[in-house]
C-alpha positions in Angstrom: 76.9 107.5 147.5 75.1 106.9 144.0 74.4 110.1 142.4 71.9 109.6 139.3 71.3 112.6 136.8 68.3 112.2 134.4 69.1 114.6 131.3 66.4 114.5 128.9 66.3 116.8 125.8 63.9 117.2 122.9 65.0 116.3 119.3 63.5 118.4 116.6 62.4 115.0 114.4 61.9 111.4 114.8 64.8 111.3 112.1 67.1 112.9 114.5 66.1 110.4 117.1 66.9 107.7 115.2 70.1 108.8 114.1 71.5 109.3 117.6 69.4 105.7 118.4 71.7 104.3 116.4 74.9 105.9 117.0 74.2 105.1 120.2 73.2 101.6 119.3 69.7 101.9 121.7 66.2 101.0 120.5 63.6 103.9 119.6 60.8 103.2 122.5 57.2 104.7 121.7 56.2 106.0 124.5 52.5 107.1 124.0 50.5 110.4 122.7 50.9 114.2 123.6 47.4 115.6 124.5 47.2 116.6 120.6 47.3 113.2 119.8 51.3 113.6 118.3 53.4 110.5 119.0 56.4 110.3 121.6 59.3 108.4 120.9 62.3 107.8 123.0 65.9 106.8 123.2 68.1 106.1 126.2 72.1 105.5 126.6 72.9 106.1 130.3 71.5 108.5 132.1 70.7 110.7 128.9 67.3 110.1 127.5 66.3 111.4 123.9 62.8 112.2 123.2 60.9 113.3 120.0 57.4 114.2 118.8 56.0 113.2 115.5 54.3 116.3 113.5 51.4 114.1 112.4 49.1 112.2 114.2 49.8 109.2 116.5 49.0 106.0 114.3 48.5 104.1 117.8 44.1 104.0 119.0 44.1 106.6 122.2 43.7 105.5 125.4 40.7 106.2 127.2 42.5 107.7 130.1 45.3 109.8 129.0 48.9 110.0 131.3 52.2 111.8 130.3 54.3 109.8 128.0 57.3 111.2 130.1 56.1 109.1 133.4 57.4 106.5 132.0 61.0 107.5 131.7 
């Protein structure tokens, strides 16, 4: 039997992200906005997945019809 567990955690800072991206040695994924129009980013190793929100606004146009940037994951 295959027993997956999905452990995702919020870093305080894209900066922390990308330190543990690279300690890790995974890419940073964006992954779309927050309904305040904040960036999500993400990095995965394994089953943990890493996720941060920028404090500014999301440099990428919105989408006309807006879906959690978690459903991705």
């Amino acid at each position: 039997m295959i027993r997956r567990i999905c452990d995702i955690r919020e870093f305080p800072s894209i900066q922390t992200l990308g330190f543990w991206a690279n300690v890790h040695r995974v890419p940073l994924r964006y992954l779309g906005p927050t309904l305040e129009g904040r960036a999500v980013y993400a990095a995965t190793h394994g089953t943990a997945t890493r996720v941060a929100v920028t404090s500014g606004r999301d440099p990428h146009p919105l989408p006309l019809v807006w879906r959690s940037p978690l459903e991705v994951l």
